[in-house]
C-alpha positions, 0 to 999 in steps of 0.5 A: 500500500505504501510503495505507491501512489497516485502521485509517487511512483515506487523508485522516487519514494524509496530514493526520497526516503533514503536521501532523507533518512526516513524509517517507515515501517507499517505491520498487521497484528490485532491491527494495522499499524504505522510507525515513521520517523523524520525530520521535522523540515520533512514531515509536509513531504512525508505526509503528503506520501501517507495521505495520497498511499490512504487515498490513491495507492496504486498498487504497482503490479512489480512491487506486488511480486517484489512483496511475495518474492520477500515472503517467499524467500523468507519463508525458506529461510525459516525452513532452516530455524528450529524456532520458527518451525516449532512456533509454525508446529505450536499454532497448528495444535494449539489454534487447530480449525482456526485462521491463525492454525494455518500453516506458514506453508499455506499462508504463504500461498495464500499470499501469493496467489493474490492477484492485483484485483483481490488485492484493491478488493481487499483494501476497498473492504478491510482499510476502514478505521472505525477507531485509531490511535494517532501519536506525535512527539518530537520537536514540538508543541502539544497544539502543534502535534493534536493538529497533526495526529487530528489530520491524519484522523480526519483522512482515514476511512471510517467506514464500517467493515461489513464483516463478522469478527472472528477473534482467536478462540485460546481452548483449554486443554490439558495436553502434552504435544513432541515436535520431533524435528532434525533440529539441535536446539530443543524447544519448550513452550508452556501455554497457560489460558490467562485474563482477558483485557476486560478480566478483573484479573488482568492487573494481577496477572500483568504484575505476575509478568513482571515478577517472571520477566527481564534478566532477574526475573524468576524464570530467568533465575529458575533456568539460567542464574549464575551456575545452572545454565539450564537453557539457552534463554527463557521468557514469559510472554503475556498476550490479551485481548478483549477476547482473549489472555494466554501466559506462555513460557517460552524456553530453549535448551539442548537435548542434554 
């Protein structure tokens, strides 16, 4: 979306990013999100780039097949990774039946049989923001940045998506899964149902995190310490949505 528009081609917004030394970098996660970074004399240019992707991308077939030749090679290289073959293996037994139970193998084909057409299709029906959070810092006043993060609202798209939501069910199950792999790390994932965001127990959980998280924390203490050496690393990750909380425990060793 944002390697074109109507008014700027591919090359000359990458080569005005480069001259100016811009960071930009947008994801999808429980949302869409954008993040950049500019000088302030740069920022009218930067903006004018945003709005008219928002408003007029144009979806440039060569960056289109750029965007899956990436996620494709990216994904053969991770052919090679004991962690992301183990997190693809732990999505499918855990989300099983669910979009986010696919395989990478099967999301990657998904993506790569997209077409120009299902592509602006897509962005027609999904790119909507029925709610956004825009933040400004840097070298300015707070009047200053309101006006700026109150344009950026003004130009997004606030139509409903017409769309049932389907979000990520976390199953209970008391169950045990071996991801037997050629691989000489050895992977632990311990998966725990935990509060929503909207749970009374949210709080209490996310202080529960910060007890077990960071170099003294006490799983990093249980697991690796001064002399036990136990594992290469280990973390908690507490993730939760309205929808939704998981505790997961997250450890790499050896097979000794």
């Amino acid at each position: 979306m944002f390697k074109g528009s109507k008014k700027y081609d591919p090359l000359d917004i990458t080569e005005w990013k480069e001259d100016h030394s811009v960071t930009f970098y947008s994801w999808i996660d429980e949302g869409f999100y954008v993040r950049f970074r500019c000088l302030k004399d740069d920022y009218p240019t930067m903006k004018d780039m945003i709005f008219d992707a928002i408003e007029n991308p144009s979806f440039p077939e060569s960056e289109i097949e750029l965007a899956k030749e990436r996620k494709a090679e990216s994904y053969k290289r991770n052919l090679s990774d004991a962690s992301s073959h183990h997190a693809d293996f732990r999505s499918q037994i855990l989300y099983k039946g669910q979009k986010d139970g696919i395989s990478k193998e099967e999301r990657l084909n998904v993506i790569t049989d997209l077409t120009e057409k299902e592509i602006r299709d897509i962005y027609k029906k999904y790119f909507n923001a029925q709610s956004a959070i825009v933040t400004f810092f840097g070298d300015m006043e707070l009047e200053e940045a309101k006006k700026y993060a109150n344009e950026v609202i003004e130009i997004l798209p606030d139509r409903k998506i017409k769309e049932t939501y389907k979000p990520m069910i976390v199953t209970a199950f008391d169950d045990t899964f071996e991801n037997k792999y050629e691989f000489e790390q050895v992977n632990i994932d311990l998966n725990f149902a935990a509060p929503s965001l909207a749970d009374d127990d949210f709080n209490a959980m996310r202080v529960l995190q910060y007890i077990f998280s960071g170099s003294r924390g006490r799983i990093h203490k249980a697991v690796r310490g001064r002399d036990k050496d136990l594992a290469y690393f280990a973390h908690p990750t507490y993730a939760n949505t309205k929808d939704y909380g998981y505790l997961r425990i997250t450890t790499q060793t050896s097979v000794d």
